[in-house]
LUMDO-681254 format. One line per 5 residues: number of its first residue (from 1); for each residue x negated, y, z of N, C-alpha, C. Coordinates in nm, 3 decimals. Each point is the difference from the previous one (the first is absolute). Layout:
// residues N
NUM = X,Y,Z,X,Y,Z,X,Y,Z  ...
//
This chain:
// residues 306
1 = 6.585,5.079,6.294,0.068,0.118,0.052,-0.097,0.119,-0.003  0.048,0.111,-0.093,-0.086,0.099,0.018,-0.080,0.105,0.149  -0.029,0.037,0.022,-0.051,0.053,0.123,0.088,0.096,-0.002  0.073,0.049,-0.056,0.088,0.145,0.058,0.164,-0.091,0.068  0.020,-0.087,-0.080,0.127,-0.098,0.040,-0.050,-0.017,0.128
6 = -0.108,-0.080,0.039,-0.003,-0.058,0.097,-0.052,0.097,0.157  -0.033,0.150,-0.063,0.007,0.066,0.092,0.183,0.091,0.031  0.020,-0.038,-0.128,0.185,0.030,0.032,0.058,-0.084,0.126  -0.035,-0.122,-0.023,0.044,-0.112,0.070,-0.042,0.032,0.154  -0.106,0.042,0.007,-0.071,-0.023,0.132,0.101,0.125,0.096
11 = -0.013,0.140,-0.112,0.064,0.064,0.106,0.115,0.033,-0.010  0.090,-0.101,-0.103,0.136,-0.018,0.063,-0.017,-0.146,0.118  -0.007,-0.096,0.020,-0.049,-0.105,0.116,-0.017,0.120,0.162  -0.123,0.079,-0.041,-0.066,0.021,0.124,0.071,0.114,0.088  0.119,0.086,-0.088,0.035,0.092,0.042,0.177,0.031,-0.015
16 = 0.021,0.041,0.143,0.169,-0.076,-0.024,0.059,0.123,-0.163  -0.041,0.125,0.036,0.108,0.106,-0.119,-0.170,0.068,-0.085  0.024,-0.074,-0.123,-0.093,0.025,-0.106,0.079,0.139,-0.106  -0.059,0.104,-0.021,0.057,0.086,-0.073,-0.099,0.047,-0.082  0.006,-0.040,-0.158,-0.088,-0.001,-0.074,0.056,0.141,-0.094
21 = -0.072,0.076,0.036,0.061,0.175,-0.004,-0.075,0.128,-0.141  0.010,0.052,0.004,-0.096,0.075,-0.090,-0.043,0.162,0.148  -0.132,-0.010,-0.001,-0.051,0.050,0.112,-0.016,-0.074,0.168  0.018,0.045,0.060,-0.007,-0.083,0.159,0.118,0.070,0.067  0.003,-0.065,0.101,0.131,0.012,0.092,-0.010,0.182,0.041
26 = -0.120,0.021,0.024,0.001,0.148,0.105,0.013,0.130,-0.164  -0.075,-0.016,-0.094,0.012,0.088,-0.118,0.065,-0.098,-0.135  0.135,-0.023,-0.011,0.015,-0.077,-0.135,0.024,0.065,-0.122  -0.017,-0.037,-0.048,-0.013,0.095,-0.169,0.146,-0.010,-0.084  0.072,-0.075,0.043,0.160,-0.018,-0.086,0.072,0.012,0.082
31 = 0.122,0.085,-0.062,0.123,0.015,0.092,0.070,-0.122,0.075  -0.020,-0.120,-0.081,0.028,-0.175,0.040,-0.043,0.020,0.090  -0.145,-0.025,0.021,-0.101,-0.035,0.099,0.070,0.033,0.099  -0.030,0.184,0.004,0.009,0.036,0.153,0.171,-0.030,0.051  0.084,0.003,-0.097,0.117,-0.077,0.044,0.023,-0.143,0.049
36 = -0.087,-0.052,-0.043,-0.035,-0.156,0.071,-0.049,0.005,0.133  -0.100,0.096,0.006,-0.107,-0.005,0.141,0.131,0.083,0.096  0.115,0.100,-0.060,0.039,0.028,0.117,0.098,-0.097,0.052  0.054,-0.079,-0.085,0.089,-0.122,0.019,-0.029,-0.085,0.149  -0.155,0.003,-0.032,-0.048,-0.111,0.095,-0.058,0.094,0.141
41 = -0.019,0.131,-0.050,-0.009,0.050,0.155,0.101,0.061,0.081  0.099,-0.021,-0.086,0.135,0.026,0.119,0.020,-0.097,0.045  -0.008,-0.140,-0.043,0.007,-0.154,0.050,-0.102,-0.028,0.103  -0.080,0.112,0.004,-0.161,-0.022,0.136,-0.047,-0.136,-0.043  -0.081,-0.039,-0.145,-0.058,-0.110,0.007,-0.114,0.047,-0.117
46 = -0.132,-0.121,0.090,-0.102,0.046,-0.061,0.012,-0.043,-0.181  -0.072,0.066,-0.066,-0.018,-0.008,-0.142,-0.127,-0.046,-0.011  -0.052,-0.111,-0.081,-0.120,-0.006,-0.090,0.035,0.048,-0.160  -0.051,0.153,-0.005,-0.025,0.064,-0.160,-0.124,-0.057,-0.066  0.066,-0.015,-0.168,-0.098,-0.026,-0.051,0.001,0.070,-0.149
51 = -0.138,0.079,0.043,0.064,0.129,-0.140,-0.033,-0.084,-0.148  0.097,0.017,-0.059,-0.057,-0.090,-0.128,-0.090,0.123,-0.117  0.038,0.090,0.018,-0.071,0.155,-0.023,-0.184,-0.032,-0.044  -0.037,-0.093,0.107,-0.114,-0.007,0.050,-0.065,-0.139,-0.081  0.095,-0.047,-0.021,-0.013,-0.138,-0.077,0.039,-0.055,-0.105
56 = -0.042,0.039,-0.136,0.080,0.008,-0.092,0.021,-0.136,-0.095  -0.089,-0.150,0.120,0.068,-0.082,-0.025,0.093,-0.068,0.108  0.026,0.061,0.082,0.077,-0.061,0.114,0.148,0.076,-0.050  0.010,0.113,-0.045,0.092,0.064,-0.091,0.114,-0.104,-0.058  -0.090,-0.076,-0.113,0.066,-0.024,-0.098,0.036,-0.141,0.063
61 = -0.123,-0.126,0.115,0.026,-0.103,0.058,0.153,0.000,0.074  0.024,0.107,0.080,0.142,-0.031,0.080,0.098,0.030,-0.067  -0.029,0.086,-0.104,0.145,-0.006,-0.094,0.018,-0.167,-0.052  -0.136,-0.028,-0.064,0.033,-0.163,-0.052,0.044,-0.074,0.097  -0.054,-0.021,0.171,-0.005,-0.076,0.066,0.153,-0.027,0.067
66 = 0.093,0.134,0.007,0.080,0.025,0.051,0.119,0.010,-0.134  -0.044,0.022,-0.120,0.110,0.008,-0.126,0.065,0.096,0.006  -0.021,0.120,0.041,0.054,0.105,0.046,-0.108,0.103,-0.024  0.107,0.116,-0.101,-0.060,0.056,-0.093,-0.051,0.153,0.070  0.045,0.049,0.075,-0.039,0.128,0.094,-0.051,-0.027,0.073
71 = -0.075,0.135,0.102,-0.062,-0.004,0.095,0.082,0.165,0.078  0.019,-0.062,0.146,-0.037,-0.068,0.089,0.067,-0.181,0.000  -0.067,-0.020,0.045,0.036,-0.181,0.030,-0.038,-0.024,0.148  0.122,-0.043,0.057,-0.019,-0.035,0.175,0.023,-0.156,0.036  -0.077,-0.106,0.115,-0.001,-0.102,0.002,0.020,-0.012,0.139
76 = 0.091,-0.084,0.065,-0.003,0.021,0.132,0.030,-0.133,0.051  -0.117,-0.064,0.062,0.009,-0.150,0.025,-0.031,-0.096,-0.064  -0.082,0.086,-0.131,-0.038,-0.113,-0.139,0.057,-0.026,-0.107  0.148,0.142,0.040,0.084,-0.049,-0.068,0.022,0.119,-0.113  0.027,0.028,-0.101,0.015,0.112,-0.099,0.130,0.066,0.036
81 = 0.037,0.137,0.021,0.112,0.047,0.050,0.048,0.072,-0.129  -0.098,0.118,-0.044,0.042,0.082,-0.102,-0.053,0.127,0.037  0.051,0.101,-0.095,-0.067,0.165,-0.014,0.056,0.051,0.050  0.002,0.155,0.013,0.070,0.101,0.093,0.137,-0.030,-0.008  0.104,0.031,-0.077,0.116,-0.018,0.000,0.019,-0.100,0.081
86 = -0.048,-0.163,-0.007,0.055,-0.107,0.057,0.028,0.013,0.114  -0.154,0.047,0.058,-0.013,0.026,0.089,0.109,0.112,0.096  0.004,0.148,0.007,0.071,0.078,0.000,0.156,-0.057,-0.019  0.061,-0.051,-0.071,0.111,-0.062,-0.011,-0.017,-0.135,0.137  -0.070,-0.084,0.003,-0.045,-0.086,0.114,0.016,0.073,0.158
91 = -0.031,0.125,-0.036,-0.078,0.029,0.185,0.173,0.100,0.026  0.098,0.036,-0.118,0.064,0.075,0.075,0.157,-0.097,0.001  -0.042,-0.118,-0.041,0.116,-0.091,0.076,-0.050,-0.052,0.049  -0.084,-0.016,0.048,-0.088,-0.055,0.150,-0.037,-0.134,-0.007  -0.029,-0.033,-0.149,-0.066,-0.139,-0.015,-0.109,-0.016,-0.006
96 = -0.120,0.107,-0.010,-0.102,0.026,0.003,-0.072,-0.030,0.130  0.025,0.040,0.137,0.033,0.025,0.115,0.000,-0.134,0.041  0.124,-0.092,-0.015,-0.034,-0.106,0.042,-0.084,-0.089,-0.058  -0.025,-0.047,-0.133,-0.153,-0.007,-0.097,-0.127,0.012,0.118  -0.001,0.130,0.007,-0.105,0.031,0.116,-0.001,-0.035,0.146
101 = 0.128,-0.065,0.041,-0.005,-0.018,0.114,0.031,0.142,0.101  0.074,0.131,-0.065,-0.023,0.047,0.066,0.157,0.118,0.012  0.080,-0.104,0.033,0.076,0.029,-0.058,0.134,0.091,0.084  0.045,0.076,-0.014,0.069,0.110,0.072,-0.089,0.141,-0.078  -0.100,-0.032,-0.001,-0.114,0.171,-0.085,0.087,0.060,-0.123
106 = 0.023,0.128,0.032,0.083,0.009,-0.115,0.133,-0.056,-0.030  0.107,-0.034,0.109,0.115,-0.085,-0.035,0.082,0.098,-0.073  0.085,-0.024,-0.035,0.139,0.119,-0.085,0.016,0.071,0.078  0.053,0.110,0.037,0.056,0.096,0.078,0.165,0.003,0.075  0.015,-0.027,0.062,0.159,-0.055,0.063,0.055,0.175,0.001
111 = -0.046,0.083,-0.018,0.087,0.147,-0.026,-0.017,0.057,-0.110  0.057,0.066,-0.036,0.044,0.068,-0.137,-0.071,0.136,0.029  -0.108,0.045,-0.129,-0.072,0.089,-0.019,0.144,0.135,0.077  -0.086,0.120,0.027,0.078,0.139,0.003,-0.066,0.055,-0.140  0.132,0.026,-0.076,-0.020,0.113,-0.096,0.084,0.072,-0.041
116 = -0.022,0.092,-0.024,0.001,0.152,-0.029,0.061,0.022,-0.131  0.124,0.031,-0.045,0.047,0.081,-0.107,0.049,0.122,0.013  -0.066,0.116,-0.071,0.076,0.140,-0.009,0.130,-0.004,-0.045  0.063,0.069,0.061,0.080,0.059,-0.085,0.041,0.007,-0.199  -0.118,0.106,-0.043,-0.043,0.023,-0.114,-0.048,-0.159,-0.060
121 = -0.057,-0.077,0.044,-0.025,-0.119,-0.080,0.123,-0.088,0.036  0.079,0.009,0.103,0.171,-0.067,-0.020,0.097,0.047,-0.116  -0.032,0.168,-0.033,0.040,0.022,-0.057,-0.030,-0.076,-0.184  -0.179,0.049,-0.050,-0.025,-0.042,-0.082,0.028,-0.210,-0.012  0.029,-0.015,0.058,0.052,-0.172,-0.042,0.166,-0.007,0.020
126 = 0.009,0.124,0.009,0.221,0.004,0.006,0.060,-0.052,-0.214  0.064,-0.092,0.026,0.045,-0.023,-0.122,-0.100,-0.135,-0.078  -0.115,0.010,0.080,-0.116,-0.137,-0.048,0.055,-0.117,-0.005  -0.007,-0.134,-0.052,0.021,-0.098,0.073,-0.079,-0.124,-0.069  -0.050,-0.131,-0.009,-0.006,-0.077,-0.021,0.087,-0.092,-0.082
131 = -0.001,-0.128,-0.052,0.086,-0.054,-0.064,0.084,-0.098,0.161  0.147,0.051,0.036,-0.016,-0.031,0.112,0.090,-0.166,-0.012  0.027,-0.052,-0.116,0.058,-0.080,-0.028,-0.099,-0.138,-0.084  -0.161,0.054,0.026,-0.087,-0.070,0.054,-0.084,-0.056,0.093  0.106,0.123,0.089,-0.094,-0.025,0.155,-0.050,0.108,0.001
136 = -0.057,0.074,-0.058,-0.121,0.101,0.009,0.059,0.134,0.139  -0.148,0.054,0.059,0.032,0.064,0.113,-0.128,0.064,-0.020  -0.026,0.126,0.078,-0.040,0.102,0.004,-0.130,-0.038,0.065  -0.117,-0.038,-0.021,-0.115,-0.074,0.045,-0.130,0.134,0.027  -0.053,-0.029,0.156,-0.158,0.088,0.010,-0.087,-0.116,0.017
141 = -0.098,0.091,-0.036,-0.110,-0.122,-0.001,-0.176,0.080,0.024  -0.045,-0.041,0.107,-0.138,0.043,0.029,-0.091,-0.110,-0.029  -0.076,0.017,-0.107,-0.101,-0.091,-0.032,-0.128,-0.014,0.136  -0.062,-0.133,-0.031,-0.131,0.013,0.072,-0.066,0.087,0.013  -0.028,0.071,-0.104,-0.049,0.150,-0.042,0.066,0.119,-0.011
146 = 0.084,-0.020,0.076,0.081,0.150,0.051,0.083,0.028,-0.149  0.030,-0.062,-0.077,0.010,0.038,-0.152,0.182,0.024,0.042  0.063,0.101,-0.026,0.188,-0.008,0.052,0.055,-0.028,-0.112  0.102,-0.036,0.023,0.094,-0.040,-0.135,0.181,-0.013,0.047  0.067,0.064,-0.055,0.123,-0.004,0.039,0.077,-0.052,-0.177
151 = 0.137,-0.083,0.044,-0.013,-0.058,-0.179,0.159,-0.086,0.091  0.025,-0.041,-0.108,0.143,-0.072,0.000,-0.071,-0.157,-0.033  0.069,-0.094,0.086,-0.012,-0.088,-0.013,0.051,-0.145,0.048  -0.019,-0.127,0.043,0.024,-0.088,0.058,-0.003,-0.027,0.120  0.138,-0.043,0.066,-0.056,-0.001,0.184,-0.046,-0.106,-0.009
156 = -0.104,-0.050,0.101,-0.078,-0.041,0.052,0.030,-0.058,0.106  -0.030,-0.140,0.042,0.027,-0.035,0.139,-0.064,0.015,0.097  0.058,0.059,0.116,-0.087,0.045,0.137,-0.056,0.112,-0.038  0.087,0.101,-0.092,-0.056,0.177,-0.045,0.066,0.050,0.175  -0.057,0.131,0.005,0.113,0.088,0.080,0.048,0.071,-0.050
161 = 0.122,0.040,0.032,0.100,0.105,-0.069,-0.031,0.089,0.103  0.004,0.141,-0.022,0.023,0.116,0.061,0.097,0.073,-0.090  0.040,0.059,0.099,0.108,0.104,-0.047,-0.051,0.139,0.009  -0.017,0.059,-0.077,-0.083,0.152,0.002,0.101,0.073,-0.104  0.088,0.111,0.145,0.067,0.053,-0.032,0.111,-0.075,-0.110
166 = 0.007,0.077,-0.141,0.131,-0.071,-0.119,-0.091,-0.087,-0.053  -0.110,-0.038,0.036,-0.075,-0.089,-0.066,-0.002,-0.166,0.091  -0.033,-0.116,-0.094,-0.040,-0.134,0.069,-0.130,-0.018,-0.060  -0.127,-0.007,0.071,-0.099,-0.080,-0.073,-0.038,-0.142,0.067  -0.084,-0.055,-0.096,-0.022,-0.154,0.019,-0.158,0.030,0.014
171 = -0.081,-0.072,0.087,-0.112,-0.005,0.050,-0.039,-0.154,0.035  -0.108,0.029,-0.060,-0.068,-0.180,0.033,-0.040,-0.048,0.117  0.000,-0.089,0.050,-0.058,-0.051,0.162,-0.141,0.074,-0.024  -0.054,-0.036,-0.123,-0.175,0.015,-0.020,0.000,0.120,0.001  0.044,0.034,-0.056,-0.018,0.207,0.003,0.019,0.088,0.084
176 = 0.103,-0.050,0.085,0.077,0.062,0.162,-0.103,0.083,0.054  -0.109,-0.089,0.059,-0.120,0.111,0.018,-0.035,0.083,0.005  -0.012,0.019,-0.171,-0.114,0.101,-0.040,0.144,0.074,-0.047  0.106,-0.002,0.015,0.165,0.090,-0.048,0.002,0.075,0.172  -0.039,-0.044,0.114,0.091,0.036,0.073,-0.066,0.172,0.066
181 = 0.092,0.095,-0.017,0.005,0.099,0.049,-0.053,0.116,-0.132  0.018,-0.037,-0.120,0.010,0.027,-0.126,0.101,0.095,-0.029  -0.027,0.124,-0.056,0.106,0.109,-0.027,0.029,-0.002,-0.163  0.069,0.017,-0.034,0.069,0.021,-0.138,0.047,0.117,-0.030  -0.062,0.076,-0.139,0.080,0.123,0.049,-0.009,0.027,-0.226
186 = 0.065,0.106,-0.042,0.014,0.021,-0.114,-0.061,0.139,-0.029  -0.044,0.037,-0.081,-0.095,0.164,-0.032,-0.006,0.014,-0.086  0.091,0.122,-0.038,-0.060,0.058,-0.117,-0.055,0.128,-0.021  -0.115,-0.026,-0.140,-0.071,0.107,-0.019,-0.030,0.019,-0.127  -0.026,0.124,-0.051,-0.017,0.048,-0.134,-0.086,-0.110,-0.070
191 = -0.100,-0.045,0.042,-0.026,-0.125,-0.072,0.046,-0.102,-0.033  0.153,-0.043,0.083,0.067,-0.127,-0.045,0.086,-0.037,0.125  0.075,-0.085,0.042,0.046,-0.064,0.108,-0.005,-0.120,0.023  -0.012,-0.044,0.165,0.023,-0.163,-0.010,-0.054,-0.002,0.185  0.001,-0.094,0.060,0.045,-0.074,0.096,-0.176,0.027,0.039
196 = 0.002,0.032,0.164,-0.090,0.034,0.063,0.006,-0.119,0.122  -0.142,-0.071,0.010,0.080,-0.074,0.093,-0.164,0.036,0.098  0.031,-0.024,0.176,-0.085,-0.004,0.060,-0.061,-0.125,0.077  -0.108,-0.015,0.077,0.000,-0.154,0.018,-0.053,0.047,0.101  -0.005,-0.017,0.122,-0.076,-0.020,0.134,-0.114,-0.068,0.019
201 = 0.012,-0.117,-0.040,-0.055,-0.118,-0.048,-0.108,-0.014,-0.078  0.005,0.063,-0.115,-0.110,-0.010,-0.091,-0.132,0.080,0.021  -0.115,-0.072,-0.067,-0.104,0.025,0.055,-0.048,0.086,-0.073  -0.139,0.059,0.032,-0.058,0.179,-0.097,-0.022,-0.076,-0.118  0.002,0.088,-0.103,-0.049,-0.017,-0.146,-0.138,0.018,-0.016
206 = -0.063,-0.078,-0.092,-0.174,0.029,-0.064,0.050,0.126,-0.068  -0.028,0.120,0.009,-0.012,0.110,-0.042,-0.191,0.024,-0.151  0.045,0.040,-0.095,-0.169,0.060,-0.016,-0.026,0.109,-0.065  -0.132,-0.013,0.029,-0.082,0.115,-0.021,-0.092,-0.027,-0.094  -0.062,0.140,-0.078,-0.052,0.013,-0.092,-0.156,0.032,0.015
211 = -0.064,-0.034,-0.087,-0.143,0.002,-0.022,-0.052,0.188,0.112  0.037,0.041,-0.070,-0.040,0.121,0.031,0.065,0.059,0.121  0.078,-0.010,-0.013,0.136,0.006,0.223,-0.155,-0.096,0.087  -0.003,-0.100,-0.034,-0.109,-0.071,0.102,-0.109,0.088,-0.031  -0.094,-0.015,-0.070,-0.088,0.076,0.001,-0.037,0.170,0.075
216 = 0.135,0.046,-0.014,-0.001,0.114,0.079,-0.005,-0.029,0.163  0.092,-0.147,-0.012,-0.023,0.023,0.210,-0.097,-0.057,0.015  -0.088,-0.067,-0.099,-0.116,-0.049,0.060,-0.121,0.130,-0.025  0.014,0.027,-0.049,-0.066,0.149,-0.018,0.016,0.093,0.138  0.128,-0.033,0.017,0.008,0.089,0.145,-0.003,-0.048,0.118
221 = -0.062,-0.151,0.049,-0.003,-0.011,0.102,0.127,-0.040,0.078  0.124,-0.054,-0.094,0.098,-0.045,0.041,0.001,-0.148,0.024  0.080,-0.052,0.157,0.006,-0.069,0.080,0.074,-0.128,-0.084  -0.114,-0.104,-0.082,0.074,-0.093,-0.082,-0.046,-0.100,-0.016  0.071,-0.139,-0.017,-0.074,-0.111,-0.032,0.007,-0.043,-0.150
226 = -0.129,0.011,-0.049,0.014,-0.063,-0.125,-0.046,-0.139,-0.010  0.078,-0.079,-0.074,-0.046,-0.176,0.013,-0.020,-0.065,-0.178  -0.073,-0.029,-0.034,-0.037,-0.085,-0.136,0.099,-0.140,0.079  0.058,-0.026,-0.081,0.106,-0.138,-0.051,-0.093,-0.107,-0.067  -0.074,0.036,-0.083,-0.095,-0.068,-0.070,-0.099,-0.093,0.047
231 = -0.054,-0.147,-0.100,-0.084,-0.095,0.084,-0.130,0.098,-0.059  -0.090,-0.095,0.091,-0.162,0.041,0.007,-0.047,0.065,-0.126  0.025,-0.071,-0.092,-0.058,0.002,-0.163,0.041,0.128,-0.026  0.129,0.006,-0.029,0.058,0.127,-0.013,-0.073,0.113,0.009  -0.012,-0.021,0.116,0.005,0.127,0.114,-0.206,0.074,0.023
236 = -0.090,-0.110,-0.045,-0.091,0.000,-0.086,-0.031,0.050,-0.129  0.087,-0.007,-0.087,0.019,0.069,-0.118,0.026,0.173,-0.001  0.085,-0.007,0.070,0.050,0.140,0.039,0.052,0.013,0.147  -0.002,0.127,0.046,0.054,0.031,0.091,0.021,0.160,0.029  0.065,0.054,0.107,-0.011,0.122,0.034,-0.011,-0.040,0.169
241 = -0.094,0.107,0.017,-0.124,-0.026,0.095,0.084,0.055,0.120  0.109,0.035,0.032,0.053,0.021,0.144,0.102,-0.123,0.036  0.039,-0.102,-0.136,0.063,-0.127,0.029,-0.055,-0.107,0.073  0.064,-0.061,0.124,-0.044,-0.152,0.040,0.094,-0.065,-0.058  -0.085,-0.131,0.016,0.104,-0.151,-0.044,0.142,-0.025,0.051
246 = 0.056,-0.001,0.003,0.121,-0.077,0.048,0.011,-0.147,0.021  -0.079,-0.038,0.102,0.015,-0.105,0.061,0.055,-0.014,0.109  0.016,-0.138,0.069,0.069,-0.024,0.177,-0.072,0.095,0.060  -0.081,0.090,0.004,-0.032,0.038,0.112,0.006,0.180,-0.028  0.045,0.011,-0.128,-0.002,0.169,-0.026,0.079,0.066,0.087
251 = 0.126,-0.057,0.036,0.105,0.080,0.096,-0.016,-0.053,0.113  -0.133,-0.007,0.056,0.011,-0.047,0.166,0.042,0.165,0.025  0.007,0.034,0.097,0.009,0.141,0.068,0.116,0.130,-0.054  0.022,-0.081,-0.182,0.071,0.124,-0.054,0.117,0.025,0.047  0.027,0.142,0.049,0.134,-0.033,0.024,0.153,0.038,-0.082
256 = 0.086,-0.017,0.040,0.134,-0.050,-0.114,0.007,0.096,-0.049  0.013,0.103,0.030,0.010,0.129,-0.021,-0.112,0.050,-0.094  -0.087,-0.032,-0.033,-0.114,0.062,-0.029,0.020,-0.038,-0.149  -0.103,0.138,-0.069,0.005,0.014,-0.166,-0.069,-0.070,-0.038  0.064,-0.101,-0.101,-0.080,-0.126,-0.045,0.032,-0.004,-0.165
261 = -0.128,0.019,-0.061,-0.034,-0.001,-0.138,-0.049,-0.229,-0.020  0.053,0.015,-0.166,-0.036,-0.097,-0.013,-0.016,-0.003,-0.143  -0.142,-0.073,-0.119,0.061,0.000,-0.081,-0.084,-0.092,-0.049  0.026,-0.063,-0.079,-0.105,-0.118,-0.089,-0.027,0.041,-0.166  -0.001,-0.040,-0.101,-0.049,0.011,-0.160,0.087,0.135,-0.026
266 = 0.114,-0.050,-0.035,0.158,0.112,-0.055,0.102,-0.028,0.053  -0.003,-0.095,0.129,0.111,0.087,0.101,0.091,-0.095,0.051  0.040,-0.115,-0.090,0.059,-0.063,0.038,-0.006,-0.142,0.105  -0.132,-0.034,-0.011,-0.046,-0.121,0.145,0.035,0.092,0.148  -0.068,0.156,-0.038,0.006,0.089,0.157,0.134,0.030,0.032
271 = 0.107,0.019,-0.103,0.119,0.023,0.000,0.102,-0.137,0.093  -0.045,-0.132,-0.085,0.060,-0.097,0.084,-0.075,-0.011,0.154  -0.138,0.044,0.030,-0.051,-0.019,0.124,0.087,0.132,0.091  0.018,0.126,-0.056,0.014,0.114,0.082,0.191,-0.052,0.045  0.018,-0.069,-0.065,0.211,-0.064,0.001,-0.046,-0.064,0.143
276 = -0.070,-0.143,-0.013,-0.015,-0.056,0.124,-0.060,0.100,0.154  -0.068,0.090,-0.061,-0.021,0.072,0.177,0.095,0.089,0.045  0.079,0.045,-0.101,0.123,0.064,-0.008,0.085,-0.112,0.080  0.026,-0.133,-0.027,0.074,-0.097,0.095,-0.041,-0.025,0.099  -0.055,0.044,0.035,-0.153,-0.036,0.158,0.039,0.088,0.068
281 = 0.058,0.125,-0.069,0.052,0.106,0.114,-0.124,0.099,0.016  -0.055,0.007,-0.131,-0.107,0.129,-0.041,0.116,0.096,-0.062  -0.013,0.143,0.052,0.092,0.111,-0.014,-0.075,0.092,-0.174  -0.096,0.023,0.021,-0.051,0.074,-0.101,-0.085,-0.022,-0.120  0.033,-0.103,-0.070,-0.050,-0.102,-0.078,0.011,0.067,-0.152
286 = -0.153,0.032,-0.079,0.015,0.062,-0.086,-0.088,-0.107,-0.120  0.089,-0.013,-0.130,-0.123,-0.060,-0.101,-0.056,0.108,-0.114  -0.132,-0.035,-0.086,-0.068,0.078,-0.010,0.073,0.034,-0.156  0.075,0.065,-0.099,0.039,-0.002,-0.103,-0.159,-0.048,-0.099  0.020,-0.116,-0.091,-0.084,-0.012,-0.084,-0.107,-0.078,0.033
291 = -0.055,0.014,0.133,-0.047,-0.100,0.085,-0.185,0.075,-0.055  -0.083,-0.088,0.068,-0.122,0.054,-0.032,-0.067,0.046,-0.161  0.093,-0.043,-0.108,-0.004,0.020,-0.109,0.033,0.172,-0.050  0.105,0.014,0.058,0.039,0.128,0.019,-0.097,0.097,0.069  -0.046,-0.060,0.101,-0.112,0.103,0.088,-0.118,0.039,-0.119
296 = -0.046,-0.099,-0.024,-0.124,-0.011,-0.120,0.044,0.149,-0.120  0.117,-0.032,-0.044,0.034,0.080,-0.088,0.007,0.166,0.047  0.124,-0.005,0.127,0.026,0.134,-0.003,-0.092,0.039,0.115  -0.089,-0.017,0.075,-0.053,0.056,0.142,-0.167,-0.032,0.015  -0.073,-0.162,-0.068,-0.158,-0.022,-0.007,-0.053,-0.088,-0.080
301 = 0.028,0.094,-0.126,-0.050,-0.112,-0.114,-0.108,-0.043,0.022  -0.081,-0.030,0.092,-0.087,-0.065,0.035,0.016,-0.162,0.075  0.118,0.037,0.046,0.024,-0.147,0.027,0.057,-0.064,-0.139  -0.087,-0.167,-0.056,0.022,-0.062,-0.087,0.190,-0.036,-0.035  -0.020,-0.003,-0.134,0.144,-0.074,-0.031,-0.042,-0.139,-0.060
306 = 0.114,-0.092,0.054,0.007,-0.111,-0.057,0.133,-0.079,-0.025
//
């Protein structure tokens, strides 16, 4: 048995929910990931992460070990469960929950979201319809990720119907949630028309900023946190000299509110880290366009490229 198997083994055995992730539980680097890690912290149960990021033969071991070709991969009890979707599909019919022992966290919702149709968007779906001699019905839908979608389609068992205004929509037990108190409304404007919708619910966006926008507020003495995403090596190679690490302990004190820069190589590791503090209930979450590669170029060619 190779030594990476048999450290697979050990800490699926030693630890009840194994989540073999790309990044760690507190900064993960894939949209999976941090959709996995929030799975399990609305369920309030501890996680052992294990970044495979870091290990680029433990990587390729749990795909073999487990036969399962993506990552994230979650184990709970020794037992192989599956990746985000499974999961996520698992925790919002509440089989996840009991799995964990913990079970009522997250149950379905026994009331039907409040939402909101204008007028003007009753109007724009007047004459619409579905194939209704397939079943099909007038379907909303709020992704995990706030993503909306309104579409004709299949009822569903245990949907809610609301009646909004000349309209019926169909809403999922799972979605109810993140639907309820949701406005709908229709707009048009010289650029085009189409369906405005609002969410109560949804959380701030990673917004970013550019090489030279930062540089000016750091030039001026503006009130900001900048964080490197990047491991040690990296960050050795190059850096810009007003960045700390982004480790467990960078946001002791920061608070939610506060301007928080983040960026790693060209943008995209700081991009998936700046999503997760954005879910943490960080308000002003900015990534760096281009990432330190970009800095090098447009702001201190003195810091190395690689």
């Amino acid at each position: 048995m190779s030594d990476t198997r048999q450290q697979i083994e050990e800490l699926i055995k030693n630890h009840k929910v194994v989540l073999f992730m790309k990044g760690t539980r507190s900064f993960p680097q894939c949209g999976f990931s941090a959709r996995s890690i929030e799975v399990f912290k609305r369920c309030g149960v501890q996680v052992k992460d294990v970044n495979i990021l870091a290990d680029g033969a433990m990587r390729q071991a749990i795909k073999d070990y487990s036969n399962w070709p993506t990552i994230p991969q979650a184990y709970i009890d020794g037992q192989f469960v599956g990746g985000s979707d499974i999961l996520l599909e698992m925790y919002e019919s509440g089989e996840l929950q009991k799995l964990l022992g913990v079970a009522g966290t997250g149950a379905a919702p026994e009331q039907a979201p409040r939402v909101t149709v204008t007028a003007r968007a009753q109007a724009a779906f007047a004459g619409a319809g579905g194939d209704v001699a397939a079943g099909e019905v007038l379907r909303f839908d709020v992704s995990p990720t706030f993503q909306h979608d309104l579409f004709f389609g299949p009822t569903v068992k245990d949907d809610f119907v609301i009646e909004a205004g000349a309209l019926t929509l169909h809403v999922s037990r799972g979605a109810a949630p993140r639907a309820d108190g949701v406005t709908i409304d229709f707009v048009e404007s010289p650029g085009g028309s189409g369906f405005k919708i609002e969410n109560p619910n949804e959380p701030g966006k990673v917004r970013s900023i550019d090489c030279k926008e930062l540089k000016n507020k750091l030039d001026a003495g503006a009130a900001l946190h900048l964080f490197d995403v990047r491991g040690e090596k990296e960050r050795a190679t190059a850096s810009i000299s007003a960045a700390k690490p982004l480790d467990d302990k960078a946001l002791l004190g920061v608070a939610k509110d506060a301007f928080i820069v983040l960026h790693c190589h060209h943008g995209v590791r700081s991009r998936s880290a700046a999503e997760q503090l954005v879910q943490d209930g960080y308000k002003n979450v900015f990534n760096l366009t281009g990432g330190i590669d970009a800095w090098s170029v447009a702001v201190d060619p003195s810091v190395a490229r690689y």
